[in-house]
N, C-alpha and C positions, 0 to 999 in steps of 0.2 A: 678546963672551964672556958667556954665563950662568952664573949660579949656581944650584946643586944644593942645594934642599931636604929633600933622600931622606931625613932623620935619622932613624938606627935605638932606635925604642922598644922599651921593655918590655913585658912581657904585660901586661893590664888590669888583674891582682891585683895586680904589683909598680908599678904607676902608682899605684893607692890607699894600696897599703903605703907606699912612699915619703912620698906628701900626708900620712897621717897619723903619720909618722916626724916629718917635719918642724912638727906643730900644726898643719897649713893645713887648714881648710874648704872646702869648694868653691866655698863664695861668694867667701871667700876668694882662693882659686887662679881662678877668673874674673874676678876684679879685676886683675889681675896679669897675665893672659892680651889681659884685652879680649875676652872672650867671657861666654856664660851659665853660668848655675850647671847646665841642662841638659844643655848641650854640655858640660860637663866629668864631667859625671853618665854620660853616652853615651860619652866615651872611656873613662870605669873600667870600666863594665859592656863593652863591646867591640861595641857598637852602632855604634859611630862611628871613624872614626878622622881626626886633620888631617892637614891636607895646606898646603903651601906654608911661609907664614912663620911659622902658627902652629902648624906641626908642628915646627918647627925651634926656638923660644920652648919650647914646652911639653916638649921634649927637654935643652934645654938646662937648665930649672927641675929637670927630674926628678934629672939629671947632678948638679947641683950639692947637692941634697938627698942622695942616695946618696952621696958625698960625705964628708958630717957622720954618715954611719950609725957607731955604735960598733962595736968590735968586739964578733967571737962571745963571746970570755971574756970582756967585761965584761959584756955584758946575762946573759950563763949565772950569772955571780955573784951578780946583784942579786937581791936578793929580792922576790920575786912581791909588786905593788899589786894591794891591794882593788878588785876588778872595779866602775868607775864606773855610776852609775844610766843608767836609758834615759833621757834627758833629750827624747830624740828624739821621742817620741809626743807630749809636748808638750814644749816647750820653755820656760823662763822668757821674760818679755816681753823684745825688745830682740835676744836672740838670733836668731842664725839656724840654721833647721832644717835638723837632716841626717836623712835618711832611712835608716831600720834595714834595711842590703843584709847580704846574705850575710858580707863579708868583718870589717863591723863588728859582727853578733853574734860572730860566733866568734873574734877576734883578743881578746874581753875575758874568754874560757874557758882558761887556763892549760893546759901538754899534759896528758899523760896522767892525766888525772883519772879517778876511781870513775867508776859511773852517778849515784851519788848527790850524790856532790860538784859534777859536771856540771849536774845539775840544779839544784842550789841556787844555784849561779853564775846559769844562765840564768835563775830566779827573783827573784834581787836584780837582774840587769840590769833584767829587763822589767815587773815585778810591778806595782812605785808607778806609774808610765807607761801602763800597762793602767789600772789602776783610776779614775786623773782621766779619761782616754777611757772608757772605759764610762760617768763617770757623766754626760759631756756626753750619753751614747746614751741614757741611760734618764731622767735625772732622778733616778733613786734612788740612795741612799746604798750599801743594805746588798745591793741588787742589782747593783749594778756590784760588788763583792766578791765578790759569791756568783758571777759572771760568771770573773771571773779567777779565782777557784779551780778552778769546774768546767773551764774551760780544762788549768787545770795540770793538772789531776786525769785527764784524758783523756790530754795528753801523757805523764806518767810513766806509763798504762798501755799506752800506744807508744810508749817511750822507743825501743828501736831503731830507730823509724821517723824521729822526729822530731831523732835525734841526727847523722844523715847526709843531716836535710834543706839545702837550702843558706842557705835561711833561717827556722833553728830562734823566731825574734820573730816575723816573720811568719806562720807555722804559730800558733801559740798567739794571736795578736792575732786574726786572722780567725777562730778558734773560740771563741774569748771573746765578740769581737760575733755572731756567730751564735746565741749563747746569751741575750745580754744583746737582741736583739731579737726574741726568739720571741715570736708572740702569745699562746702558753700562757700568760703570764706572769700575762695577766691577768685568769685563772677562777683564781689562787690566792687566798685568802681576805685575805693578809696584803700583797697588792700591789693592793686594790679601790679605798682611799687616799690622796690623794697624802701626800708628806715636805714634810716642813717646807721653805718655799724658803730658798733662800739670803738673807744677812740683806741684804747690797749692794743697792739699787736699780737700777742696770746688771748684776748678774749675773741677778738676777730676770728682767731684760726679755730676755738673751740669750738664757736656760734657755728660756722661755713660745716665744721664736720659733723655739729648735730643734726644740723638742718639737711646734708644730703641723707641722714639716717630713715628707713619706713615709720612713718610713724610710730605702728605697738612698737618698735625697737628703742623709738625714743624714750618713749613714753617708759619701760618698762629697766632701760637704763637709769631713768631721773630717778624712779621710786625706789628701785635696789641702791642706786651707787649715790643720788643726793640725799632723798626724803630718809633712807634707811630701815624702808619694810624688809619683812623678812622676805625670803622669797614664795612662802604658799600664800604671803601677804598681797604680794606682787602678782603672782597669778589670778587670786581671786581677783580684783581691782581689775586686771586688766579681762578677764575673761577670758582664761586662756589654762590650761594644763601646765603642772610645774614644770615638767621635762620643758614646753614648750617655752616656758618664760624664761628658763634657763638655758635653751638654746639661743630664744633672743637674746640674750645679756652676754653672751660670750660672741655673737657675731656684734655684736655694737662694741663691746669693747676692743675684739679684734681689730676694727675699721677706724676707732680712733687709734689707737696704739700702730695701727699702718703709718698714721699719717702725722701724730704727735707722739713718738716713743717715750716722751717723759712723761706720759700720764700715762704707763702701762698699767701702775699701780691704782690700785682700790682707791686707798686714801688720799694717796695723791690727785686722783682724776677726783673725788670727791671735794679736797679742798679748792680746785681751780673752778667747779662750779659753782659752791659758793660764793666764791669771789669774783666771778663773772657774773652773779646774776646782783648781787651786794654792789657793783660800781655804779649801776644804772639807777639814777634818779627814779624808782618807780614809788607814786604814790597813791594809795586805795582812797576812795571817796569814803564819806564820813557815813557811821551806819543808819543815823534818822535819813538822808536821803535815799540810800538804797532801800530805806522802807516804806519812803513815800512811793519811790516809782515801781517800787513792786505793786504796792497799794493802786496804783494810778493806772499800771497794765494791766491787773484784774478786771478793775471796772472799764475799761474799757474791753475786754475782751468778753467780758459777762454785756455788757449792752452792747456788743457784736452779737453774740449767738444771741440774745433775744431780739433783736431786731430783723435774723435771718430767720428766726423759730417765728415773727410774724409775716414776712413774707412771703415763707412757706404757708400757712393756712390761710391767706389771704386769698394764693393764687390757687389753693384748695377748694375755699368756698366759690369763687369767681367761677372755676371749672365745674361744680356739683351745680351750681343756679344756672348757666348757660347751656351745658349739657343736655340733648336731648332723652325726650322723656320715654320714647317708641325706639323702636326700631324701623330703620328706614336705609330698605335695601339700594344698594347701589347700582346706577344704569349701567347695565350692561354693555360692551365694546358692539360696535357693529360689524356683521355677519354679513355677505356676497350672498347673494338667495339667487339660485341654481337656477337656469332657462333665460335669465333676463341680459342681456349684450351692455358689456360695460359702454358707460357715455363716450364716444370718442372725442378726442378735443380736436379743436380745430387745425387744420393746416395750413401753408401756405397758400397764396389766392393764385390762379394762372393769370396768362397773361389776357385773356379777355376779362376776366372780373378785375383787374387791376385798373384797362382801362375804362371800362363803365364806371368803378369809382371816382377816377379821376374826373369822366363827363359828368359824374353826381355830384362833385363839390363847384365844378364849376358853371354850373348852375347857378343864375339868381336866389333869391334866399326864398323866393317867391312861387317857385316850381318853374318849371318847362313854360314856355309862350302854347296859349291855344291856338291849335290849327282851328281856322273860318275857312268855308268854301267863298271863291272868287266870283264875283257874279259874271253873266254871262250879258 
């Protein structure tokens, strides 16, 4: 006689909803399971799904968590908690990282919210979290700021876009670092030198080896070894093939691990960045201003191109009225007509015209005296 594994799951959202119904982490729920924190990452997303003994575990854990779900009227009663920080981008030392998916932005956006209210949620979630990553990307203080605002600042000018993306963190992270590594950065007069380092002696030496890193290197370190995407997570994001994201991530770690051996480790090089980026006084502006000057570079950019769109038809119409009406051919170069002896110019005068000239100036003004005959 055999036994039947077949245990009927839930869709991939109500497996995540459940785990984080019940507090569990995935490292967590992989503890428990006897599996990875990836594999449990692959059955929420619907990448994966078990089969055997540990479909039948992982059915039973879900079961029992559903379970303890309260009811509708009591969660409809409670009054809405303050949407918790992203803690995810980085995480305090010691912790283990979750990665910012789809179901975890938006399970911390209460329903029917304004657009503005929306936004501001999304801005307290991910704001502080953006800013310590930027400033591992840049090394700068008030450029990892100015990164996550102009981020925001593009979002709320697509909010429609960005509010039915599946993941509204993700969309704003990838445009922040896109911003925070432009090379523009550095023909601006007030980014030519460096900030002050950090005052730690290990945060200094971490800063000095990120920063000699390529950027995607950087970049695609933070996301694996801080933020904690998976890696086809980290590929897509970066734009990049996994092989290839995974070749960056093992020469970035190589080059630290050259140069700080005590952070060979995952987690250890994990906890020293967010405690590197955690010492640094970094503070995000408050979300009603990043929505005025989002609102403020609109209009001005929209009464830019209208002001350009009239005078372009301006200088349209001016060219159509002045413009001639015929056609009016152009005079022709002129042509050497055959038989006729070019004009010679003149030459120098000999020596008898030079001095007739000279008897011709010195002359009264009155001409030559008349000769009279002498009378006889």
């Amino acid at each position: 006689m055999t036994q039947s594994f077949d245990t009927p799951l839930p869709p991939p959202k109500e497996r995540r909803r459940l785990r984080e119904l019940g507090s569990l982490t995935q490292a967590q729920l992989a503890t428990r399971l006897g599996v990875s924190r990836e594999t449990v990452r692959a059955w929420e997303t619907g990448r994966s799904t078990p089969s055997g003994r540990k479909r039948e575990s992982y059915g039973k854990l879900l079961a029992s968590l559903a379970a303890v779900e309260p009811p509708a009227e009591v969660t409809a009663s409670r009054s809405p908690e303050p949407a918790p920080k992203l803690t995810a981008g980085l995480s305090e030392p010691g912790s283990n990282p979750e990665p910012p998916t789809p179901a975890s932005s938006t399970a911390a956006l209460p329903p029917a919210l304004t657009p503005a209210q929306a936004f501001d949620a999304l801005y307290a979630f991910c704001a502080p979290a953006l800013v310590r990553q930027a400033y591992l990307l840049t090394g700068r203080r008030e450029l990892a700021r100015e990164s996550v605002e102009q981020a925001f600042q593009v979002a709320w000018q697509r909010w429609p876009e960005v509010a039915v993306d599946p993941d509204p963190a993700g969309w704003v992270r990838a445009t922040a670092y896109e911003y925070a590594l432009s090379p523009w950065h550095r023909f601006r007069p007030r980014y030519r030198h460096p900030e002050p380092p950090p005052a730690d002696a290990s945060d200094r030496a971490l800063l000095d080896v990120l920063l000699t890193l390529p950027p995607p290197y950087r970049r695609t370190l933070l996301l694996y070894d801080g933020v904690g995407l998976g890696l086809p997570e980290t590929a897509a994001e970066t734009e990049a093939s996994t092989p290839a994201a995974a070749s960056r991530l093992l020469h970035a770690r190589s080059a630290i691990a050259a140069r700080l051996p005590d952070l060979a480790e995952p987690q250890v090089l994990h906890d020293r960045l967010a405690k590197t980026a955690s010492t640094e006084r970094l503070r995000a502006a408050k979300p009603p201003a990043v929505r005025i000057e989002s609102e403020r570079r609109a209009r001005f950019w929209t009464r830019a191109a209208i002001a350009i769109t009239v005078a372009i038809i301006g200088a349209t119409a001016l060219t159509v009225h002045t413009a001639p009406t015929r056609y009016e051919p152009p005079v022709p170069p002129g042509e050497t007509v055959p038989g006729v002896p070019p004009r010679a110019a003149p030459g120098t005068l000999s020596t008898a015209e030079l001095t007739l000239r000279a008897k011709l100036r010195a002359e009264s003004g009155d001409g030559p005296e008349k000769l009279l005959p002498e009378p006889r």
